[in-house]
C-alpha positions in Angstrom: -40.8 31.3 -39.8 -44.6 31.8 -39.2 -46.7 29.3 -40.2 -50.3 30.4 -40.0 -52.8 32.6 -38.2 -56.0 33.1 -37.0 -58.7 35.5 -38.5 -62.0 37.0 -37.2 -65.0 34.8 -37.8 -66.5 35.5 -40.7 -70.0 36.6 -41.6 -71.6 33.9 -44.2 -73.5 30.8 -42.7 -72.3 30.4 -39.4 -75.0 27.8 -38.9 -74.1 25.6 -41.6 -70.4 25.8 -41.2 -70.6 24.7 -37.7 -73.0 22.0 -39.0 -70.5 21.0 -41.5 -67.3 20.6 -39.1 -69.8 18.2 -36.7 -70.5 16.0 -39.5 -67.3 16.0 -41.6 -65.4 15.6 -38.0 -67.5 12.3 -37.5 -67.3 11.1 -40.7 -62.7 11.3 -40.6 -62.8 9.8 -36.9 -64.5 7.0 -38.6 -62.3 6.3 -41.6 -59.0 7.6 -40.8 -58.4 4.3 -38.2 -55.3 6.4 -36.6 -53.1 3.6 -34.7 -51.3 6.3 -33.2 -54.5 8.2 -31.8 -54.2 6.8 -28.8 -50.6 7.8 -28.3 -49.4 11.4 -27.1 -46.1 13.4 -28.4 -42.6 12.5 -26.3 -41.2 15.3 -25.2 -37.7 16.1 -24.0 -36.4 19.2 -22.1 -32.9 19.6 -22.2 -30.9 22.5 -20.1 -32.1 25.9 -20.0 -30.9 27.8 -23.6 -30.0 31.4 -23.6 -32.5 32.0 -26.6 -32.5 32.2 -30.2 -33.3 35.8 -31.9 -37.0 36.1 -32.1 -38.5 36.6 -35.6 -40.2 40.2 -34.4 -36.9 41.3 -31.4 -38.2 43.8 -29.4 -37.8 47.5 -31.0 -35.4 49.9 -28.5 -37.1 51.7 -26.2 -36.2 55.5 -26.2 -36.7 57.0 -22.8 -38.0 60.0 -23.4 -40.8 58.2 -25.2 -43.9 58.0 -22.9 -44.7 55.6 -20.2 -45.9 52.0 -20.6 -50.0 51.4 -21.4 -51.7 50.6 -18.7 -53.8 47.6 -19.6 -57.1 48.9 -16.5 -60.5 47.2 -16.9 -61.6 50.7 -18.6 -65.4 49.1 -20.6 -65.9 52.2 -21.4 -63.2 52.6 -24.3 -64.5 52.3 -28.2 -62.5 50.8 -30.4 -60.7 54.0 -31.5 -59.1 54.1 -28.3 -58.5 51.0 -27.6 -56.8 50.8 -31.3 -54.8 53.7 -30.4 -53.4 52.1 -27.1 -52.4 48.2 -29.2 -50.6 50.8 -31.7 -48.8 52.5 -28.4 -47.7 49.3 -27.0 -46.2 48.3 -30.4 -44.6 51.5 -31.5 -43.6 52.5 -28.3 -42.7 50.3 -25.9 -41.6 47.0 -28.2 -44.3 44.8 -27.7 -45.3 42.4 -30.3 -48.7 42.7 -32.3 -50.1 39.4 -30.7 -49.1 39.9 -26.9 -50.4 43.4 -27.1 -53.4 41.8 -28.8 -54.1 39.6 -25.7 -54.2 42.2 -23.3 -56.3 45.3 -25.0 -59.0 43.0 -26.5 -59.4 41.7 -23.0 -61.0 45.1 -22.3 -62.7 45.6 -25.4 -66.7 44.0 -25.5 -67.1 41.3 -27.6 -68.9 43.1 -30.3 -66.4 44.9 -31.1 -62.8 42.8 -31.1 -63.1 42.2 -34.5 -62.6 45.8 -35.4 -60.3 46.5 -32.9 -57.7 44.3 -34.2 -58.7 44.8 -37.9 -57.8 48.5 -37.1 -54.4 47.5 -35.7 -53.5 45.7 -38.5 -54.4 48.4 -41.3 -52.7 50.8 -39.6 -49.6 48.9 -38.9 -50.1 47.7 -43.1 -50.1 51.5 -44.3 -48.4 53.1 -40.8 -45.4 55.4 -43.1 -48.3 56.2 -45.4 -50.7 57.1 -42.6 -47.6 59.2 -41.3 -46.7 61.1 -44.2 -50.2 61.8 -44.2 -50.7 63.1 -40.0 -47.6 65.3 -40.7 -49.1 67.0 -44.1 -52.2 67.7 -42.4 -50.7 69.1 -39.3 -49.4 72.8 -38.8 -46.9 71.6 -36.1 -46.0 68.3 -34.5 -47.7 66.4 -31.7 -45.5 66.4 -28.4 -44.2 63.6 -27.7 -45.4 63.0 -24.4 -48.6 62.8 -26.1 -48.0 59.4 -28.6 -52.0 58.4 -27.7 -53.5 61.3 -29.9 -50.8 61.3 -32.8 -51.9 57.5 -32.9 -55.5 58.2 -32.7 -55.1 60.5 -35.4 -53.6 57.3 -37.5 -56.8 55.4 -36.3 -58.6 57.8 -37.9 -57.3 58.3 -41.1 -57.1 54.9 -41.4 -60.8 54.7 -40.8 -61.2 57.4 -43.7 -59.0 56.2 -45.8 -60.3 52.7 -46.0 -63.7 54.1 -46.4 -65.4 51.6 -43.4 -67.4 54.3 -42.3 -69.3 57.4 -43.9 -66.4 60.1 -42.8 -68.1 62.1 -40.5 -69.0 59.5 -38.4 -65.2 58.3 -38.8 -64.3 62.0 -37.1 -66.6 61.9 -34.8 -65.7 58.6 -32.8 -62.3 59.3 -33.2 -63.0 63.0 -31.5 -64.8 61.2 -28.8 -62.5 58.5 -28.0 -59.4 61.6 -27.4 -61.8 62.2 -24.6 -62.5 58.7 -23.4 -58.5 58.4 -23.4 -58.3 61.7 -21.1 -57.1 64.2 -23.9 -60.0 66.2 -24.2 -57.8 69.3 -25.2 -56.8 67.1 -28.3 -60.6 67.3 -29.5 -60.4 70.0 -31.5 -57.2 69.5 -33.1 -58.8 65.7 -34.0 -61.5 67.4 -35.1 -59.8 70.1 -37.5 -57.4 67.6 -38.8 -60.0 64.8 -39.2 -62.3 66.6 -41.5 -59.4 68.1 -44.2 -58.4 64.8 -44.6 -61.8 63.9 -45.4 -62.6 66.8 -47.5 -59.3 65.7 -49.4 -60.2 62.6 -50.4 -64.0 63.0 -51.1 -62.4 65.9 -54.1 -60.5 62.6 -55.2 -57.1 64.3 -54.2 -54.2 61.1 -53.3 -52.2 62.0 -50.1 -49.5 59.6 -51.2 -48.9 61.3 -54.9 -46.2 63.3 -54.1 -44.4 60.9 -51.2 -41.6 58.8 -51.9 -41.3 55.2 -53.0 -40.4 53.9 -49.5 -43.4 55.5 -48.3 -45.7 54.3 -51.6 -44.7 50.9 -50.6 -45.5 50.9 -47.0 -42.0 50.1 -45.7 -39.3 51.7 -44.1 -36.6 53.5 -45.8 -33.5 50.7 -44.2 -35.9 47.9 -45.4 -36.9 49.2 -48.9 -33.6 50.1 -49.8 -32.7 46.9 -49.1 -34.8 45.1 -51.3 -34.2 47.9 -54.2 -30.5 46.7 -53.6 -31.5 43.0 -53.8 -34.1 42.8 -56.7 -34.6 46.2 -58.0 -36.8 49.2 -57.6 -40.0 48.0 -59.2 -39.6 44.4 -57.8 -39.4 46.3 -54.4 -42.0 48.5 -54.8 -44.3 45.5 -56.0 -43.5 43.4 -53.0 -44.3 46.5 -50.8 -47.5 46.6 -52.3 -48.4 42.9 -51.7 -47.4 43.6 -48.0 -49.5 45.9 -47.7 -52.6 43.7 -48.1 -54.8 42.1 -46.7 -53.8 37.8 -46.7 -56.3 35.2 -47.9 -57.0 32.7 -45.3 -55.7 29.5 -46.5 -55.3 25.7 -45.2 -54.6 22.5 -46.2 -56.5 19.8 -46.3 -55.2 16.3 -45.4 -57.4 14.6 -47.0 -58.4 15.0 -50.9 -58.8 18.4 -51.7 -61.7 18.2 -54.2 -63.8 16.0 -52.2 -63.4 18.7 -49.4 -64.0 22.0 -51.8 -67.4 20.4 -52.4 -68.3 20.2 -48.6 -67.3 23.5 -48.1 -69.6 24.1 -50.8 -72.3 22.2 -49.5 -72.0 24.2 -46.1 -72.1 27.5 -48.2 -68.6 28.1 -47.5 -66.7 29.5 -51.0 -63.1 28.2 -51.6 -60.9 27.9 -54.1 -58.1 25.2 -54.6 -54.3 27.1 -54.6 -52.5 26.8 -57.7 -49.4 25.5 -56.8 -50.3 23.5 -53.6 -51.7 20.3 -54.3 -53.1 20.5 -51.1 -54.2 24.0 -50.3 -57.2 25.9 -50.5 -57.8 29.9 -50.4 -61.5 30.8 -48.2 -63.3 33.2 -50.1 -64.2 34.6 -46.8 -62.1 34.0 -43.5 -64.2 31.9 -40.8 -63.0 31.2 -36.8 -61.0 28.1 -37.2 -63.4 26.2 -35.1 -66.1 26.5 -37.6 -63.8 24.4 -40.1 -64.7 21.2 -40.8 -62.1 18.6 -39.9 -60.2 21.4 -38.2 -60.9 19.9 -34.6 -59.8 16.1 -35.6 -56.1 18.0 -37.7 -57.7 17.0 -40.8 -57.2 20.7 -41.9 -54.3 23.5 -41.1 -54.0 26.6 -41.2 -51.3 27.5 -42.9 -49.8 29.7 -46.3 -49.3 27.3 -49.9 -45.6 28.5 -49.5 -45.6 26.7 -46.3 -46.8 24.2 -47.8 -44.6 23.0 -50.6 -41.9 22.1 -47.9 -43.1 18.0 -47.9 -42.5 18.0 -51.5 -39.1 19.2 -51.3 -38.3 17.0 -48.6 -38.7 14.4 -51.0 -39.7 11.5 -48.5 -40.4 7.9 -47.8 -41.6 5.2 -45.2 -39.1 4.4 -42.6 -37.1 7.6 -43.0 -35.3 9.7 -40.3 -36.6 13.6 -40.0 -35.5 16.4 -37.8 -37.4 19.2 -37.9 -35.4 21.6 -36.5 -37.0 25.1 -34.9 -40.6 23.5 -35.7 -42.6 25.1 -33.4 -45.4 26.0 -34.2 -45.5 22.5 -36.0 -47.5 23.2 -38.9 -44.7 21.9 -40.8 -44.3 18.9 -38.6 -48.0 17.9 -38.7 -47.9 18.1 -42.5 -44.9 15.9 -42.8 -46.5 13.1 -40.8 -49.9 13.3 -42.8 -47.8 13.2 -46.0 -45.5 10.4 -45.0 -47.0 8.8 -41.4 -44.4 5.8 -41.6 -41.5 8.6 -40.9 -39.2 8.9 -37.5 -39.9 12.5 -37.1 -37.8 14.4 -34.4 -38.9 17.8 -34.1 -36.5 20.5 -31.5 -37.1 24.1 -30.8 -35.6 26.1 -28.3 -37.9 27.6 -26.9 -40.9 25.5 -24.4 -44.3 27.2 -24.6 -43.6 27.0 -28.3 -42.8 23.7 -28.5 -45.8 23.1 -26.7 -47.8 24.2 -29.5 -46.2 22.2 -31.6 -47.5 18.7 -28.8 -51.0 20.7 -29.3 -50.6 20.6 -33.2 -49.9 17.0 -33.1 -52.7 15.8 -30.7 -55.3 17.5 -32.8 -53.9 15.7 -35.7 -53.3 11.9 -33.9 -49.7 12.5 -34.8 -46.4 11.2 -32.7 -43.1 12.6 -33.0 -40.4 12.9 -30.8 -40.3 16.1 -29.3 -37.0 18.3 -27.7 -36.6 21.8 -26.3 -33.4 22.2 -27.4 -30.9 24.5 -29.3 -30.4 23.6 -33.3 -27.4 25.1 -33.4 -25.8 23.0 -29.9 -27.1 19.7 -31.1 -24.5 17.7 -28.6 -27.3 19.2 -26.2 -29.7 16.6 -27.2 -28.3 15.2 -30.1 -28.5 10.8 -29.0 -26.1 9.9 -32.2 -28.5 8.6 -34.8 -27.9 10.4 -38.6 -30.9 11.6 -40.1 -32.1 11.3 -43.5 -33.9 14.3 -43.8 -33.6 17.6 -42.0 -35.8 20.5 -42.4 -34.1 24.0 -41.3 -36.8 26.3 -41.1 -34.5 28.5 -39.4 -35.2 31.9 -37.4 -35.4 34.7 -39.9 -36.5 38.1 -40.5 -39.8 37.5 -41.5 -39.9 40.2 -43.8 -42.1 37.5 -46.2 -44.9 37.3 -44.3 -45.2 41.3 -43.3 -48.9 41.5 -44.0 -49.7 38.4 -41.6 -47.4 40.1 -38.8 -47.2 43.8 -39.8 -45.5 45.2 -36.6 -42.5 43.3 -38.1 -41.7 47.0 -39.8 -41.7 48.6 -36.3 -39.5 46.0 -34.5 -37.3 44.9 -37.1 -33.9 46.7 -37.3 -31.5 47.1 -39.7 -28.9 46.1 -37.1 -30.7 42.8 -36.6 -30.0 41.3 -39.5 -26.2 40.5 -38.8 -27.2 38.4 -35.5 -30.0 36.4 -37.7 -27.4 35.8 -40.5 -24.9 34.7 -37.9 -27.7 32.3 -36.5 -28.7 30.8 -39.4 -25.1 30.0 -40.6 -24.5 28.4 -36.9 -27.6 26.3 -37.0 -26.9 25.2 -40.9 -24.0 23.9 -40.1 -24.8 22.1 -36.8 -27.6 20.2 -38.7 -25.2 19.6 -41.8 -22.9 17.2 -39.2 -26.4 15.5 -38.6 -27.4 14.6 -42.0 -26.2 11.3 -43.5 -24.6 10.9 -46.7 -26.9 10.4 -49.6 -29.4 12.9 -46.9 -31.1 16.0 -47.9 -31.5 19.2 -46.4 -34.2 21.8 -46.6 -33.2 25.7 -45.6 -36.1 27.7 -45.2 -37.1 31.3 -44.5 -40.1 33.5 -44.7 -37.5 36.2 -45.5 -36.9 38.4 -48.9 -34.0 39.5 -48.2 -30.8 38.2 -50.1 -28.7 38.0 -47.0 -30.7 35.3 -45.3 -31.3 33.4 -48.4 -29.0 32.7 -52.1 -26.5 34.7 -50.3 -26.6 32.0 -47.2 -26.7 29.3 -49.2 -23.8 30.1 -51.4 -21.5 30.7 -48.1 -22.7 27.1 -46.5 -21.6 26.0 -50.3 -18.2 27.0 -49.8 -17.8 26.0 -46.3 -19.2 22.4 -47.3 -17.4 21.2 -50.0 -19.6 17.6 -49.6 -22.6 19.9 -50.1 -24.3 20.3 -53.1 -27.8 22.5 -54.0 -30.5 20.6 -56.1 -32.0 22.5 -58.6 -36.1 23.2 -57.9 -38.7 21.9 -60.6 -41.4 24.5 -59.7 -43.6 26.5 -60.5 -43.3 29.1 -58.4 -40.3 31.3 -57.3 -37.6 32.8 -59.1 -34.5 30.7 -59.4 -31.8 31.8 -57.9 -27.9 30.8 -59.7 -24.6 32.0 -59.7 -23.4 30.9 -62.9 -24.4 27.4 -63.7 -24.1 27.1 -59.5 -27.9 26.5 -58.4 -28.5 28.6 -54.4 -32.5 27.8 -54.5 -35.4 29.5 -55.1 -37.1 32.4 -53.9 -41.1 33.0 -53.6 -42.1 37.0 -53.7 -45.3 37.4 -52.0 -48.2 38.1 -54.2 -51.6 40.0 -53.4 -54.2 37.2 -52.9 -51.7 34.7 -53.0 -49.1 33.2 -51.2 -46.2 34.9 -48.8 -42.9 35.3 -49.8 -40.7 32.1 -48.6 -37.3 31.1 -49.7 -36.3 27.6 -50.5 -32.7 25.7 -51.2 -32.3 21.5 -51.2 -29.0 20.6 -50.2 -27.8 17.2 -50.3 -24.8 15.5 -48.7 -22.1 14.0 -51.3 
């Protein structure tokens, strides 16, 4: 699962929110009285791991497709082009949103990142909108040799369609960066194209009246028809719509959350507390992480109110054992030491530079756990005996819940993919099951929608465990999900302006 992300600073009092972080920093190094500051994570590497199925797999590369982006110091570029070549390395050639990030920003001035990646991310939000609209506009197709300027073109009318920019202006750096990319034949056809889409929407006409309700929901047809098959049309098309949005920035806050609404306030920062987190709150307006008071001393995450509801369901207590299995990034892991510090938390992930974001995570919080790279699902790997009372399995998943925070998910994601995470998931659930002590409990977790991965999961571990048994959820969230009087968890849809969509079962050994 994802845990959290990082947004653009944000325009409102700079000044005072740096202020603010300084002096509420100071003020929790002086009462928190950490005995375990001074103490840094374990960690334990075990053999080399082929690799567990990455939540965004790399798309196959067709190729006929055209050649890989070539990442030159080129200062020159505006951030039209250099939008259109993050889309190219996405769509294209596989790569994921954030490593393509890293290396076009690099050549983009520091003025203008921000907008760079906000225009990646609206036109991977709306992309089989966007296309439906480059296609009507278009007398014949764009050869595909040429990718850059059918992308471009996307860049554009995302630019229009979002109204950022007075339209003409929106053509007009789009027309100029075709040329900056070394497609100045594509000009005119930019140019042409640009201005009826503009001249469409400023008579009020909708591109997307007439297209179908895949396309209405900004998804592809294999993964809207999957979630018409699991919930319905309208819940699918309602979920598409949510994904299609923009994310509120939200964290949680160690320490009381009113007491640190009203320094925000103070610092003329605007939040709201989240209504089914205890601990979360929602930033009006997204500011750079560093800006955030407490954030340096990991008395404040990053990180979604589903994400957040996992301590409660873990249901814990001093002394207690807990693996956190696949933890990295540790958001997760962080939160269950601030919720219960007197805990034996193990937390294992397969994969090294994650995990080592997970021993970041934990420094910047004065937290200690024991940390493996290791495999969940080959626990006798690592695995040194002890039963644990608590496991969480926040296991590899689709990530279909969290789209709008990782929105090349719908250009890397396959249909055929699923099979291999299902296969995954069952392996590691029942690896960790032989780990849990009786009387223990289990958390499975996904940032997935889809029924596979989730009630449908849980109701296969049910039969193959017959000491297993799912506690019903006393929420307020989330839609139950039963078979009969036979409880398989609950499942969180992800709402506009509100949280992502998670799924959640408790499973305790009998």
């Amino acid at each position: 699962m994802v845990d959290s992300f990082k947004k653009p600073p944000a325009t409102p009092s700079v000044d005072a929110a740096t202020q603010a972080a300084s002096i509420w920093g100071a003020a929790t190094r002086a009462a928190q009285g950490n005995p375990r500051s001074d103490r840094s994570a374990q960690v334990t590497t075990q053999r080399p791991d082929p690799g567990r199925p990455a939540h965004r797999p790399a798309a196959k590369v067709d190729p006929d497709r055209p050649a890989r982006v070539n990442y030159r110091a080129l200062p020159q570029l505006s951030p039209e082009a250099l939008a259109a070549q993050l889309l190219l390395a996405v769509t294209t050639q596989g790569i994921s949103l954030d490593s393509a990030l890293s290396r076009v920003l690099s050549q983009a001035q520091p003025v203008h990142r921000g907008l760079v990646q906000a225009m990646g991310y609206e036109v991977l939000r709306h992309y089989e909108a966007l296309v439906f609209w480059r296609e009507s506009l278009l007398e014949r197709p764009i050869p595909a040799k040429s990718a850059i300027i059918s992308l471009l073109l996307l860049v554009g009318l995302e630019r229009i369609r979002g109204a950022r920019r007075e339209a003409s202006r929106s053509v007009n750096s789009t027309v100029q960066a075709a040329r900056e990319l070394g497609h100045p034949w594509a000009t005119g056809l930019l140019n042409a194209v640009l201005r009826r889409a503009s001249r469409q929407i400023a008579e009020g006409l909708d591109p997307f009246a007439q297209t179908s309700p895949a396309i209405q929901a900004r998804l592809p047809d294999w993964l809207f028809a999957t979630l018409q098959q699991d919930w319905g049309a309208a819940q699918a098309s309602a979920m598409g719509e949510a994904l299609a949005t923009h994310p509120p920035m939200t964290l949680r806050v160690a320490d009381p959350r009113a007491a640190y609404i009203e320094f925000l306030a103070a610092a003329a920062i605007e939040a709201q507390p989240t209504p089914y987190s205890s601990r979360g709150v929602n930033l009006v307006q997204p500011l750079d992480v560093e800006r955030l008071p407490g954030f340096a001393e990991g008395r404040v995450s990053v990180q979604d109110e589903a994400a957040q509801w996992v301590v409660d369901l873990l249901n814990l207590a001093p002394g207690q054992t807990v693996l956190d299995a696949c933890s990295a990034p540790g958001g997760k892991t962080l939160a269950i030491l601030q919720h219960e510090p007197l805990c034996q938390v193990t937390a294992v992930d397969i994969d090294t530079m994650r995990m080592a974001r997970v021993q970041e995570n934990l420094e910047r919080g004065q937290a200690v756990a024991r940390l493996i790279v290791g495999d969940a699902g080959v626990p006798e790997q690592w695995w040194d005996g002890v039963l644990f009372d608590r496991i969480l399995a926040d296991v590899p998943c689709s990530a279909t819940g969290v789209i709008r925070r990782h929105p090349d998910i719908k250009r890397l994601r396959r249909p055929e993919d699923l099979p291999v995470l299902v296969a995954r998931q069952r392996v590691i659930m029942d690896a960790l099951w032989s780990l849990l002590r009786v009387g223990g409990r289990m958390v499975y977790a996904t940032c997935s929608i889809l029924n596979a991965e989730n009630a449908a999961q849980v109701a296969a571990f049910l039969n193959r465990h017959p000491d297993a048994r799912s506690h019903p959820l006393d929420v307020a969230w989330g839609q139950p999900m039963r078979v009969g009087d036979r409880v398989l968890g609950q499942q969180a849809f992800p709402q506009s302006q509100g949280h992502d969509g998670f799924f959640y079962a408790v499973l305790e050994k009998h």
